[in-house]
KOLVO-860720 format. One record per residue (C-alpha): residue number from 1; residue in one letter; x, y, z. Coordinates in pm, whole numbers. Layout:
<recs>
[rec NUM, a, [X, Y, Z]]
...
</recs>
This chain:
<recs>
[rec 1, x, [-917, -1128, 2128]]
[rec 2, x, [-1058, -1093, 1774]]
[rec 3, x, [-888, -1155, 1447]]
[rec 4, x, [-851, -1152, 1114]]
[rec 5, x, [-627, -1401, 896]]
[rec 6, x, [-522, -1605, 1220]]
[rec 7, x, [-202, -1381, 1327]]
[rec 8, x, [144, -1538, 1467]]
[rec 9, x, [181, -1552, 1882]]
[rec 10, x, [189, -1217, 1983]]
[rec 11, x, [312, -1245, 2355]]
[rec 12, x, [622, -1094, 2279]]
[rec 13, x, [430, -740, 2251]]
[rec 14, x, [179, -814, 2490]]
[rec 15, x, [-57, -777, 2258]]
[rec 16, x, [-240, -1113, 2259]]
[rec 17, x, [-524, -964, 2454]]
[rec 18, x, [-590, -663, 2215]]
[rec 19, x, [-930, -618, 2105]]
[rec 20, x, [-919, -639, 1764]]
[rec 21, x, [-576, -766, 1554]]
[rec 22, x, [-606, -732, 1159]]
[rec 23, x, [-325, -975, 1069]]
[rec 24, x, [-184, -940, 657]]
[rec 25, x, [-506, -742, 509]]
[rec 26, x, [-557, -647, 169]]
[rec 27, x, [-510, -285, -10]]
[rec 28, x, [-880, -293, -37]]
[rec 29, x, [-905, -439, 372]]
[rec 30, x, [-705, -167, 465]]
[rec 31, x, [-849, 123, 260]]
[rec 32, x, [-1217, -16, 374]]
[rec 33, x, [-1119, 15, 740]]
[rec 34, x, [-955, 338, 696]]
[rec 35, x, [-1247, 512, 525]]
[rec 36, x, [-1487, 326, 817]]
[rec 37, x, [-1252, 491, 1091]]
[rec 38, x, [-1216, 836, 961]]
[rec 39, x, [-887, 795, 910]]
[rec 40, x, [-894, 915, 555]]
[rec 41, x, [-1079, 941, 220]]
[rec 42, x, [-1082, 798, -131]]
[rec 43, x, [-976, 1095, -382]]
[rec 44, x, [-1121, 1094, -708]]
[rec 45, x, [-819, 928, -857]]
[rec 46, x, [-853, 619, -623]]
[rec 47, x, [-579, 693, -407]]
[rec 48, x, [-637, 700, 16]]
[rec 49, x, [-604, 1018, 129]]
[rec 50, x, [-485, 1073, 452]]
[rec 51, x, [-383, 1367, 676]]
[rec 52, x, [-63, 1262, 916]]
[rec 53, x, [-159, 1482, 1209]]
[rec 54, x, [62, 1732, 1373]]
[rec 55, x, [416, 1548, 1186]]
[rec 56, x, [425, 1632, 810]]
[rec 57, x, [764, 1590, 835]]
[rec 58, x, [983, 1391, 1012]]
[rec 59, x, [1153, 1538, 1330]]
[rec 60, x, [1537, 1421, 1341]]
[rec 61, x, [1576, 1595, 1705]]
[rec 62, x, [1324, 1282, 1819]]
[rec 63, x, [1491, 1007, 1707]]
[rec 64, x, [1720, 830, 1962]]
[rec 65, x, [1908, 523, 1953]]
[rec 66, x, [1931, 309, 2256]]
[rec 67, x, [2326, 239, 2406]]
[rec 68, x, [2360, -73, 2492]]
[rec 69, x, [2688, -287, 2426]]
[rec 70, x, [2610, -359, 2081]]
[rec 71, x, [2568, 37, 1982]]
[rec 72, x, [2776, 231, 2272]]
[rec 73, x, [3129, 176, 2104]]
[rec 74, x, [3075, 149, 1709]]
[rec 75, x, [2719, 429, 1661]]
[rec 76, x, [2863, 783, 1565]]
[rec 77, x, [2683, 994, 1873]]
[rec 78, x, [2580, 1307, 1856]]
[rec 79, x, [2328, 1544, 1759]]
[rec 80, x, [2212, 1267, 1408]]
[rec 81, x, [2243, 1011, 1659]]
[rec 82, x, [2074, 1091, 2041]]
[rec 83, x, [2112, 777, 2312]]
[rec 84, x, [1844, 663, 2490]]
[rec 85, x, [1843, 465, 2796]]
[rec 86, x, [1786, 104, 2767]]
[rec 87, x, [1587, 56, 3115]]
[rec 88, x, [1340, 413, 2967]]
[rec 89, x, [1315, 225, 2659]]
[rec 90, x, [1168, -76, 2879]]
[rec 91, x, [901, 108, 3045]]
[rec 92, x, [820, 308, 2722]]
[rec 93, x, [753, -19, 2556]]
[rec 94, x, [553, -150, 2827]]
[rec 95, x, [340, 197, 2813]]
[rec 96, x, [274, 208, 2424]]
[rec 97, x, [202, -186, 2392]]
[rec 98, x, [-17, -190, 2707]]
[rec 99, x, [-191, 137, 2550]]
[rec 100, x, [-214, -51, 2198]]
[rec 101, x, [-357, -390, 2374]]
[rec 102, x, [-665, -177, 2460]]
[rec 103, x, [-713, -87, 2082]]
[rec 104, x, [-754, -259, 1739]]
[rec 105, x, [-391, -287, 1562]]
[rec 106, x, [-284, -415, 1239]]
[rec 107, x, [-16, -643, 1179]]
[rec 108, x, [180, -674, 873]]
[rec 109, x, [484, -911, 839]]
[rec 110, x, [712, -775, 517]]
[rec 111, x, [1096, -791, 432]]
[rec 112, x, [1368, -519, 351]]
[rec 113, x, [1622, -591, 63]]
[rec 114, x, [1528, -771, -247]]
[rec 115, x, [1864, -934, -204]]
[rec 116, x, [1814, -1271, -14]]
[rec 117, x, [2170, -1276, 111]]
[rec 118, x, [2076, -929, 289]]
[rec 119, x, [1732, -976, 373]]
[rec 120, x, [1575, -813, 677]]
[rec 121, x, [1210, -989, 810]]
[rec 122, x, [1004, -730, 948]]
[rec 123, x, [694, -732, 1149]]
[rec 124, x, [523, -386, 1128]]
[rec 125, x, [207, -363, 1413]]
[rec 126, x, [38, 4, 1349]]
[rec 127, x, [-265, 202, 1532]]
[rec 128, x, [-416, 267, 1197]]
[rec 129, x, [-458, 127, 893]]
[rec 130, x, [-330, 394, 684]]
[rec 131, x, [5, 329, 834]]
[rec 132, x, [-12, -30, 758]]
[rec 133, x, [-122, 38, 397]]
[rec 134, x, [195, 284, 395]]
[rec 135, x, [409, -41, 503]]
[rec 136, x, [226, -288, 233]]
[rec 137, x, [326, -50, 15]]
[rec 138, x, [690, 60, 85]]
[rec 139, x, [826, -224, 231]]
[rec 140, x, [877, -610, 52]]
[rec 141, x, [591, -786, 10]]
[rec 142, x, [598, -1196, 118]]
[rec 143, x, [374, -1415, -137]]
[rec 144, x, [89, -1503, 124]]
[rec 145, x, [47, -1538, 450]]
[rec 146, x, [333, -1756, 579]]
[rec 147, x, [283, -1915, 935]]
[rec 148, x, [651, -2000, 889]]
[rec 149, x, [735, -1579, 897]]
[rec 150, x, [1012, -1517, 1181]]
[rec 151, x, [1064, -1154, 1230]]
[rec 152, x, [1402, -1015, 1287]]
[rec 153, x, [1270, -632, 1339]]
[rec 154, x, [957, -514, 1460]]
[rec 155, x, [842, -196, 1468]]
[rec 156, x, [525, -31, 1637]]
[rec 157, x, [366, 269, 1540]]
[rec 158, x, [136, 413, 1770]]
[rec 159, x, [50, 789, 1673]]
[rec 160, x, [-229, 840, 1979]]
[rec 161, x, [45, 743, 2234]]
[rec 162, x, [214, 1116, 2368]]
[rec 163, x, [535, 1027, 2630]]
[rec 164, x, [582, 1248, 2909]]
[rec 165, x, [922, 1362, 2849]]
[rec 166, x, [1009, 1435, 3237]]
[rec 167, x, [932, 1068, 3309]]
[rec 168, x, [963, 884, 2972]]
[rec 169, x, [1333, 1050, 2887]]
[rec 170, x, [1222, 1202, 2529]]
[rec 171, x, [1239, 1555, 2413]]
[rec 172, x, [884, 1594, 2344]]
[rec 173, x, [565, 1373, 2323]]
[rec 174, x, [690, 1226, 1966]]
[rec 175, x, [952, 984, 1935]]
[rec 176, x, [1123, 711, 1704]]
[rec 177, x, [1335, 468, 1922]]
[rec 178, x, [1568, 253, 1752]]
[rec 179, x, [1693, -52, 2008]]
[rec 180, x, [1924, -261, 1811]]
[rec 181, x, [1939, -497, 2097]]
[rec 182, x, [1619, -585, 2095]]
[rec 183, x, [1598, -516, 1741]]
[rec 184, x, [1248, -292, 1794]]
[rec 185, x, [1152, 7, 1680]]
[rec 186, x, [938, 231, 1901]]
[rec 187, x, [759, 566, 1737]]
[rec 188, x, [470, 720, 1928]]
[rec 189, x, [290, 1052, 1921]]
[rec 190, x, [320, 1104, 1490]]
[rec 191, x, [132, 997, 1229]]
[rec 192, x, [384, 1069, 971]]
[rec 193, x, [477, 778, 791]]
[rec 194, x, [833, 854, 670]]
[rec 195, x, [958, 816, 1042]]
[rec 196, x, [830, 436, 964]]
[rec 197, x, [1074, 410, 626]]
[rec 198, x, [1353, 585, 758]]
[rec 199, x, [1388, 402, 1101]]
[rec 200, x, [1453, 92, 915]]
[rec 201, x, [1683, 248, 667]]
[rec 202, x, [1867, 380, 966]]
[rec 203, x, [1864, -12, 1083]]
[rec 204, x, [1987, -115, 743]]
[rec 205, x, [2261, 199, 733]]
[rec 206, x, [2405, 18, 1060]]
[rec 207, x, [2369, -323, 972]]
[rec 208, x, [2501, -382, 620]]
[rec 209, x, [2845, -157, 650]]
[rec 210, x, [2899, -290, 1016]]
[rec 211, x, [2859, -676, 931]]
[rec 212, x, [2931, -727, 583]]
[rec 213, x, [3109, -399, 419]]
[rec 214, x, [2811, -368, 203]]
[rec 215, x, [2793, -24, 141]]
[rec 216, x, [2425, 160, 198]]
[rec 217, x, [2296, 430, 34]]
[rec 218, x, [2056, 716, 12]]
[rec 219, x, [1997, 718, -378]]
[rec 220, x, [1736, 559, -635]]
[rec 221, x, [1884, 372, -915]]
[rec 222, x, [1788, 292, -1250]]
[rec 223, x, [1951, 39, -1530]]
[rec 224, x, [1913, 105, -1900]]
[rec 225, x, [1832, -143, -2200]]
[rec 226, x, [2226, -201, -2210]]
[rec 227, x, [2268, -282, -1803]]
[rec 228, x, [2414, -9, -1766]]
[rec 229, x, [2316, 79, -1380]]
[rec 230, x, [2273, 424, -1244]]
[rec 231, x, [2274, 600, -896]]
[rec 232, x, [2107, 903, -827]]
[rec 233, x, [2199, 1046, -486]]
[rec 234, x, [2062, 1345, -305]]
[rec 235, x, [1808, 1465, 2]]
[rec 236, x, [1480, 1463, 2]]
[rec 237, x, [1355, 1698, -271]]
[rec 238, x, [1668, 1697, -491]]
[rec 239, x, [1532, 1524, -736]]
[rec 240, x, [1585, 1140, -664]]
[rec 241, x, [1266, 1005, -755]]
[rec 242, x, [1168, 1220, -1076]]
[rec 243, x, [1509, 1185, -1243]]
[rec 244, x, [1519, 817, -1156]]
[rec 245, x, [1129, 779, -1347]]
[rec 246, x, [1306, 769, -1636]]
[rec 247, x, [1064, 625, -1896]]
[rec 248, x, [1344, 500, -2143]]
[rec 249, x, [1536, 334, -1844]]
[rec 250, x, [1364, 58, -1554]]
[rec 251, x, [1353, 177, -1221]]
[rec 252, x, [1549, -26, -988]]
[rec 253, x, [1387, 200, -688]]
[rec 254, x, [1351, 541, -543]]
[rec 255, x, [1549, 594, -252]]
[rec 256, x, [1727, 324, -46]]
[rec 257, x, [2007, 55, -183]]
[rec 258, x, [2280, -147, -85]]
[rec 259, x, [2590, -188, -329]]
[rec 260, x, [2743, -541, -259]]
[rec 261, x, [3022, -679, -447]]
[rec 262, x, [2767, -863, -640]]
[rec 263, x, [2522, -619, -707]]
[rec 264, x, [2316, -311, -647]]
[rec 265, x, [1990, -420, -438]]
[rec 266, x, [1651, -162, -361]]
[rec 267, x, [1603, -196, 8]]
[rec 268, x, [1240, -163, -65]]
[rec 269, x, [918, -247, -240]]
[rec 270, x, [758, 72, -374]]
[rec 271, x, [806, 440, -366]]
[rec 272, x, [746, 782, -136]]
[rec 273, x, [748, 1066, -406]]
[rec 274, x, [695, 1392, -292]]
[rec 275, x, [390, 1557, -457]]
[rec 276, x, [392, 1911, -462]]
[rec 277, x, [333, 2027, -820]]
[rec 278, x, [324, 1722, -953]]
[rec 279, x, [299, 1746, -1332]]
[rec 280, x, [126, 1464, -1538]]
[rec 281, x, [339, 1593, -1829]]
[rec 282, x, [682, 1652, -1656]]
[rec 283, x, [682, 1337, -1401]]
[rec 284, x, [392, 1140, -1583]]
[rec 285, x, [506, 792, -1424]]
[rec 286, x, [452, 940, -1093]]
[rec 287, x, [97, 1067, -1153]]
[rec 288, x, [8, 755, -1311]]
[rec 289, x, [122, 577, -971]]
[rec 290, x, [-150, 803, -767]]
[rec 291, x, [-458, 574, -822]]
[rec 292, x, [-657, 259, -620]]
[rec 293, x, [-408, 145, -339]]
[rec 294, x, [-208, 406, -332]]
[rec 295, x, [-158, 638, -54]]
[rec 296, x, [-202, 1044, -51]]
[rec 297, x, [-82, 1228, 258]]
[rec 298, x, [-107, 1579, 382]]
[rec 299, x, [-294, 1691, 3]]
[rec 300, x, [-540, 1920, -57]]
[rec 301, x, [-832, 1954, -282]]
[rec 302, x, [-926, 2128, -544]]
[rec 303, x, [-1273, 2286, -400]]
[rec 304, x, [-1613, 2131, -344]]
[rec 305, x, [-1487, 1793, -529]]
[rec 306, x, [-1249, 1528, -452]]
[rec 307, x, [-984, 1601, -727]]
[rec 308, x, [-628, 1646, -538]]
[rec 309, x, [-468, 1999, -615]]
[rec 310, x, [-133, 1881, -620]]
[rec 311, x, [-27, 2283, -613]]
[rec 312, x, [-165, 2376, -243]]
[rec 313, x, [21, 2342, 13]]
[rec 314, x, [-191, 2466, 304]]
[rec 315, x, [-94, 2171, 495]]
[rec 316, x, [330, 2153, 412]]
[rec 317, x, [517, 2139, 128]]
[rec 318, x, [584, 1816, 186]]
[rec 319, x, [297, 1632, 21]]
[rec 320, x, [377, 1262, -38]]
[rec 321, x, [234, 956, -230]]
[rec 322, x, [335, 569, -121]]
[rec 323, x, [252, 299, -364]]
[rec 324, x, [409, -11, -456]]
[rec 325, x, [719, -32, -713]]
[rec 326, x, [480, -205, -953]]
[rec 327, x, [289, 71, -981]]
[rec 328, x, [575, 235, -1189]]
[rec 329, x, [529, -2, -1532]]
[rec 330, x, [909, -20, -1634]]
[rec 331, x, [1002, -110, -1277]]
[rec 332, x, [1269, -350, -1239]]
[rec 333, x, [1127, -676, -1058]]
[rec 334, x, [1308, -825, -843]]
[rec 335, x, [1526, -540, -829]]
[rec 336, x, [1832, -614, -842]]
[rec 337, x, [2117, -496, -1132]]
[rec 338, x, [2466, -483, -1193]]
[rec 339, x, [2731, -216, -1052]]
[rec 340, x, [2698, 111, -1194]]
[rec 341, x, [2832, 294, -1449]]
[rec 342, x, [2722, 657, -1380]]
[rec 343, x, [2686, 748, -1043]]
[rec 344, x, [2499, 1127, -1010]]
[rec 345, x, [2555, 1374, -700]]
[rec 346, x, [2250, 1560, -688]]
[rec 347, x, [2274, 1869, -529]]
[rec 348, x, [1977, 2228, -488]]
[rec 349, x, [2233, 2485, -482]]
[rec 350, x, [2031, 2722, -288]]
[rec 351, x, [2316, 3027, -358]]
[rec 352, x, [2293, 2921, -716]]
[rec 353, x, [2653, 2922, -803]]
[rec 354, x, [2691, 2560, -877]]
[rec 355, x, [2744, 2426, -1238]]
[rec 356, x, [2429, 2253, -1349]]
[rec 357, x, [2623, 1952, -1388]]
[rec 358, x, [3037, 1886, -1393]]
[rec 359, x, [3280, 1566, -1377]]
[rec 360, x, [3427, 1459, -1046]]
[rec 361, x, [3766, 1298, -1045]]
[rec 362, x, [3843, 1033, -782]]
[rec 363, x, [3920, 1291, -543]]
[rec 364, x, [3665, 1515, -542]]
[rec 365, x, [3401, 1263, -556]]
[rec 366, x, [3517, 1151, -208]]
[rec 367, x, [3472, 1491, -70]]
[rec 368, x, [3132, 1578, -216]]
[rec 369, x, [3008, 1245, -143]]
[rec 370, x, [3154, 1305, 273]]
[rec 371, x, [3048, 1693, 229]]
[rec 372, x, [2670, 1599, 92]]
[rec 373, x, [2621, 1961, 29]]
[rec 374, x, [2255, 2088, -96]]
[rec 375, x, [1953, 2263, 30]]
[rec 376, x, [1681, 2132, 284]]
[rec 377, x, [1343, 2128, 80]]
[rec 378, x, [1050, 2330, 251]]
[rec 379, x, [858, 2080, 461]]
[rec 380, x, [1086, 1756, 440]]
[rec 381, x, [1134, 1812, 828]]
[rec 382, x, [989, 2002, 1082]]
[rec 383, x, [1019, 2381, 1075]]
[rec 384, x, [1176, 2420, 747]]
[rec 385, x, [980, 2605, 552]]
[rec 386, x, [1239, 2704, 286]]
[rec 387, x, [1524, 2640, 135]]
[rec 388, x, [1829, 2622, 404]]
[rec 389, x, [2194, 2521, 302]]
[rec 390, x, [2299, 2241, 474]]
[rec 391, x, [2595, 1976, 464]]
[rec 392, x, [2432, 1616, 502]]
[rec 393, x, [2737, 1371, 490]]
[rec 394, x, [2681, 1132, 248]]
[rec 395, x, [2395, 1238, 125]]
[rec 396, x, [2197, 1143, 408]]
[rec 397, x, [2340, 1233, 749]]
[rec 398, x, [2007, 1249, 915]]
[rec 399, x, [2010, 832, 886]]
[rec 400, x, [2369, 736, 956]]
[rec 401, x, [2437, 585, 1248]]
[rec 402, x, [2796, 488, 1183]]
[rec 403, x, [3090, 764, 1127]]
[rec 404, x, [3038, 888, 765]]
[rec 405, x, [3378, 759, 691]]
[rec 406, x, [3273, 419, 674]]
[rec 407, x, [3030, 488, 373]]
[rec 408, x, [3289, 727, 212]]
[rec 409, x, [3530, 439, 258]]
[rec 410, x, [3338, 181, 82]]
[rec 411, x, [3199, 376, -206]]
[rec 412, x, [3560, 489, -300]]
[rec 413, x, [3683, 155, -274]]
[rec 414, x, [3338, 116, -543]]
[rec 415, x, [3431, 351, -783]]
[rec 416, x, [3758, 260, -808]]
[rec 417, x, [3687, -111, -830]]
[rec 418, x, [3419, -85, -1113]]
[rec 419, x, [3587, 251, -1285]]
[rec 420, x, [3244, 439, -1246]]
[rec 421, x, [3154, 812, -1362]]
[rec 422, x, [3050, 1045, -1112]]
[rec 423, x, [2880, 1359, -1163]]
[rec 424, x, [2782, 1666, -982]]
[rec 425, x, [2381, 1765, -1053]]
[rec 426, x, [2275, 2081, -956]]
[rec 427, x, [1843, 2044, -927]]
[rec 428, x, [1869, 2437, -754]]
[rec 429, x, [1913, 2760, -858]]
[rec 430, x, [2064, 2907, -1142]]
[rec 431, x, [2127, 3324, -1242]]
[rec 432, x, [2095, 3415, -878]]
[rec 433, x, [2052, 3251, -521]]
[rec 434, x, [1712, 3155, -419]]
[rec 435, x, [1489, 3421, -384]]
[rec 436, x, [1660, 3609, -668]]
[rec 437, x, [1736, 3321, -936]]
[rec 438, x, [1510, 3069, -1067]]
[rec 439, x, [1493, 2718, -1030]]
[rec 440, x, [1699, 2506, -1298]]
[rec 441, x, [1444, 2400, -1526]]
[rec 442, x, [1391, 1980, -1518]]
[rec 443, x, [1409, 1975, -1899]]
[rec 444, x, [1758, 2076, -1889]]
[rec 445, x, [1851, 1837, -1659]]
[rec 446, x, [1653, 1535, -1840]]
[rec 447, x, [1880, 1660, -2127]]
[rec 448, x, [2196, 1655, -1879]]
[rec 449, x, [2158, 1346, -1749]]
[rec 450, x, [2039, 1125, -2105]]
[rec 451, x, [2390, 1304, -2235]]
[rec 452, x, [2603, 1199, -1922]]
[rec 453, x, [2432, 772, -1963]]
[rec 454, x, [2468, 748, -2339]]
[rec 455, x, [2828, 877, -2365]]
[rec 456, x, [2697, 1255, -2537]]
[rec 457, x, [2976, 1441, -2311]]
[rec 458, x, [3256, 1141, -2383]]
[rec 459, x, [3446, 1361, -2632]]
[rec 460, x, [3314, 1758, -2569]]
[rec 461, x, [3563, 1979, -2416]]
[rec 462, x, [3530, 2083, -2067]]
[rec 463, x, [3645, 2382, -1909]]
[rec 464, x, [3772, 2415, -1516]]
[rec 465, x, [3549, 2615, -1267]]
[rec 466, x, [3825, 2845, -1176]]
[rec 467, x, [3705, 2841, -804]]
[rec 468, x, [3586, 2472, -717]]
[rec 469, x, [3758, 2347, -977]]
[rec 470, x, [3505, 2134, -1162]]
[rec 471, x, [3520, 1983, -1503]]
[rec 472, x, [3241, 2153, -1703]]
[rec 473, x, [3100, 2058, -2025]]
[rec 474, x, [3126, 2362, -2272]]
[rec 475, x, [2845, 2166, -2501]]
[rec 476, x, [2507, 1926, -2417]]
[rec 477, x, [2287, 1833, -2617]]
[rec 478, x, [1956, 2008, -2556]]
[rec 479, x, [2091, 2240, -2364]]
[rec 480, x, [2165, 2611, -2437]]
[rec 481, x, [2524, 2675, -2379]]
[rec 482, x, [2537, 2989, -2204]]
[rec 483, x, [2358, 2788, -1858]]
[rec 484, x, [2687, 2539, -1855]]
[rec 485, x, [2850, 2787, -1675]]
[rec 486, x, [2700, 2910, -1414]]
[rec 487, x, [2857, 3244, -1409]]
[rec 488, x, [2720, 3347, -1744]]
[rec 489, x, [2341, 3293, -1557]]
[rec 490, x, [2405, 3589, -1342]]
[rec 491, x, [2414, 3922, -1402]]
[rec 492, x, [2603, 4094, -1195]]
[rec 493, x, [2903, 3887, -1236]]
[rec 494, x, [3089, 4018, -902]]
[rec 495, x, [2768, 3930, -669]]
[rec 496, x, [2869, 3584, -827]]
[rec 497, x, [3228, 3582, -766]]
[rec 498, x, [3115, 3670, -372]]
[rec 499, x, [2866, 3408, -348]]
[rec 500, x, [3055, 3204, -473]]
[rec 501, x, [3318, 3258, -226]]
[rec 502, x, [3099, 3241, 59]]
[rec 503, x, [2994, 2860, -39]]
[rec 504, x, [3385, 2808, -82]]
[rec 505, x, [3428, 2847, 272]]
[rec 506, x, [3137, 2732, 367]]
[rec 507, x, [3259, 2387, 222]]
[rec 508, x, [3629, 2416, 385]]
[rec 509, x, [3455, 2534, 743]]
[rec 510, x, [3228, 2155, 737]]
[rec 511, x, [3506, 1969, 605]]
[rec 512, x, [3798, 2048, 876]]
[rec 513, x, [3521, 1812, 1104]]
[rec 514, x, [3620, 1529, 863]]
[rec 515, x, [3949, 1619, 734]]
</recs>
C-alpha cells in the first residue's frame, strides 16, 4: 500500500491493501490528480471542470434505505424511502470495497453541522478526486490533519462499480444505500456528486428530529446587519441559493440547516449552485465563487477556448458549481445565527396562478409547508426535462426519511415560539402557465423580498386571493402594481379562473394523504 499524508487504519473497509490511498489532499492535490487522470479540466476561470458521467441528476428511484431494527418501525416507507436488505447490503459492500482495494482512492475525513452540539464526523473515501474535491468543498472542513479524527459516517463513492440488480437487489446498476446501522453510505455506478450531499442530509433529516426534536430543513438562510435571520425554503431550482446571495445580508448557507432551540446551524461548509444562465450581473456573488478550487460539473464551452458558456445546456440543465462557503465574501463564519424572523416559502408556480408573494397565517403556513407545492426544475433529477408540478412535503420530500409530520410538527411549534413571518414566493410563472407566461422576473422578487425583511409591507393594505385565500400586498416597493395580483398578469381572465381551479384541487387531492 502507498500513501499520502499517513491515513487512519483502514481495515474496517478493507481497504488497507489498496494501491494507492490519498489521505486529506489539498484543492491544488486534488485538482493536480484530477487533470493527470482525465478526470476533468481547468476552465479559464480556474475552476475544475468535470463531466459526472451518465447521472447529471440525481435518481431518487435508486436510493434505498436498509431495515434493520433501528429504521423498520420509525423510517416513513414508501416510494421516497425504498428498503434494502441488510444481508444484500453486506455483500454489496464487500463487492464495491474489494473492487476499490484494487484502485487508488481518496480519503477525506470532514464534519456536518457547524453546531458542535450536533456535529456529525464523516469519513468520505471516493474513486476520483473530483468527488473528493466536491466533499472538501461542501462538507466541514477540520483544521489539519487530526490522527485523533473518529468517524461516525462513512460514505464510499465508487462511480466505476455497476451492481447486477438480479443478484445485488437494486433497481439498476446505480445506487445510494443508506445503512443507519452501520452508519455507511454506499453509492456506486454515478458520478454525480449531489447523491454524495444529499445522502448525508437524508442522514441528518433522520437523525436530528428523531433524537433531539431539532427540526431539519431544506432552505438556505441568511442574517442581516440587525440579526435578523432568514429562511429561504424551496426545491432545487426555486431560487434558494440566488435569493439567499444577498449582498446587503451574510449568508448563513445555501441549502441544508437545523433550527435548534438555540439557534439556526448550516449543515455544511460551502455551496452547490446551479449554473445555468448564470449572470455576473444578476447573481454576481455566485460567478465570483466559480474560480481556482472550485468545482464545474456537466458545463459546456464556449467554442475552441476554455471560457464556460454558462447558457448551453447540451449536457442537462442541471449545471452545478461546488466551492467552499468562503468563497461567498459576506459569508457568515462559523455559521451559526439566531431564530428567524422571516421565514420565505419559495414556490415555481408552473400554472402561473400564484401571487408573486402573499402572507401566511399560522394555519396556512402549516399546510404549504406539509403540501411543498412547486415545479421540478429541468435536469435536477433524472428524466425531467421540464417543468412538472409536483407536491414535495416539506419542501424536500425526496430526503425525508421520517413522516413529514414530524418536520411540520416542529416548525409550527417554531413559528409560534419565536412569532416569525412567513411568506409565500412565487420564483415561476406569471400572465400564463409555463409555456404561455413568462418567468417572474428576479428583480421583482429582489424587490419583494428586501420589502418583506425591512418591514416595507408592515403597514400596506392587503387584499384576499378570493380562491386560496392569501393575504396580498396591493403596494411594494419596486414593484409595478398590476403583477401583485396575479390575475391582472393574464389575459384572458377566465383561462385564469380555470387554472386556477385546477391547482385548487390539485392541492385538496395531495393533502387528504396528510389530512
Amino acid at each position: 500500500m502507498k500513501l499520502t499524508k499517513s491515513p487512519p487504519d483502514l481495515q474496517y473497509l478493507k481497504l488497507e491493501k489498496a494501491s494507492f490511498i490519498h489521505y486529506q489532499l489539498s484543492p491544488s492535490e486534488l485538482i493536480e490528480n484530477s487533470i493527470a487522470n482525465g478526470e476533468a479540466i481547468l476552465a479559464e476561470n480556474g475552476a475544475l471542470a468535470a463531466d459526472t458521467g451518465e447521472f447529471t441528476g440525481r435518481s431518487p428511484r435508486d436510493r434505498f434505505i436498509v431495515c434493520d431494527e433501528i429504521t423498520e418501525q420509525s423510517v416513513w416507507w414508501g416510494e421516497v424511502n425504498i428498503k434494502f436488505d441488510a444481508l444484500k447490503f453486506d455483500v454489496l459492500f464487500d463487492k464495491v470495497t474489494s473492487y476499490l482495494s484494487e484502485r487508488a482512492v481518496f480519503v477525506r475525513d470532514a464534519y456536518a453541522c457547524a453546531s458542535e452540539e450536533y456535529r456529525l464526523n464523516i469519513r468520505v473515501v471516493t474513486e476520483t478526486a473530483y468527488q473528493n474535491l466536491f466533499a472538501n468543498n461542501l462538507f466541514l472542513r477540520p483544521k489539519g490533519v487530526n490522527s485523533a479524527f473518529i468517524p461516525e459516517w462513512t460514505i464510499i463513492a465508487a462511480p466505476g462499480f455497476k451492481a447486477n440488480p438480479e443478484i445485488d437487489g437494486t433497481r439498476q446498476a446505480n445506487f445510494c444505500i443508506i445503512n443507519f446501522g452501520k452508519k455507511t453510505i454506499l453509492i456506486g455506478g454515478t458520478g454525480y456528486t449531489g447523491e454524495i450531499k444529499k445522502s448525508i442530509f437524508s442522514v441528518l433529516n433522520f437523525i436530528l428530529p428523531h433524537y433531539h426534536q431539532v427540526l431539519s430543513m431544506h432552505c438556505s438562510a441568511n442574517i442581516g446587519e440587525d440579526g435578523d435571520t432568514a429562511l429561504f425554503f424551496g426545491l432545487s431550482g426555486t431560487g434558494k441559493t440566488t435569493l439567499s446571495a444577498d449582498p446587503d445580508r451574510k449568508l448563513i448557507g445555501d441549502d441544508e440547516h437545523g433550527w435548534s432551540q438555540e439557534s439556526i446551524f448550516n449543515f455544511e461548509g460551502g455551496c452547490y449552485a446551479k449554473c445555468v444562465d448564470l449572470d455576473p450581473e444578476k447573481e454576481p456573488q455566485i460567478f465570483n465563487a466559480i474560480r481556482f478550487g472550485s468545482l464545474l460539473e456537466n458545463v459546456n464551452f464556449q467554442k475552441d477556448s476554455r471560457t464556460v458558456d454558462f447558457g448551453n445546456i447540451d449536457k442537462t440543465e442541471n449545471t452545478r458549481v461546488a466551492y467552499p462557503i468562503h468563497y461567498i465574501e459576506n459569508a457568515l463564519i462559523p455559521s451559526i445565527a439566531s431564530a428567524p424572523k422571516n421565514i420565505f416559502f419559495l414556490t415555481a408556480d408552473a400554472f402561473g396562478v400564484l401571487p408573486p408573494i402573499s402572507k401566511l397565517n399560522s394555519e396556512q403556513a402549516k399546510y404549504h409547508f406539509i403540501s411543498g407545492y412547486t415545479a421540478k426544475v429541468a435536469g435536477t433529477e433524472a428524466g425531467v426535462t421540464e417543468p412538472q408540478l409536483t407536491f414535495s412535503a416539506c419542501f424536500g420530500k425526496a430526503f425525508l426519511p421520517l413522516h413529514p409530520s414530524k418536520y411540520a410538527e416542529l416548525l409550527a411549534q417554531n413559528i409560534e415560539k419565536f412569532n416569525v413571518n412567513v411568506w409565500l414566493i412565487n420564483t415561476g410563472w406569471t400572465g400564463g402557465r409555463y409555456g404561455t407566461g413568462s418567468r417572474m422576473k428576479l428583480s421583482y422578487t429582489r424587490a419583494m423580498i428586501k420589502s418583506a425583511l425591512n418591514g416595507g409591507l408592515k403597514n400596506v393594505e392587503f387584499e384576499e386571493h378570493p380562491l386560496f385565500g392569501l393575504a396580498i400586498p396591493t403596494i411594494c416597493p419596486g414593484v409595478p402594481s398590476h403583477i401583485l395580483n396575479p390575475i391582472n398578469t393574464w389575459q384572458d381572465k377566465n383561462a385564469y379562473n380555470q387554472t386556477a381551479n385546477s391547482l385548487a384541487e390539485a392541492f385538496v387531492s395531495n393533502f387528504k394523504q396528510y389530512s
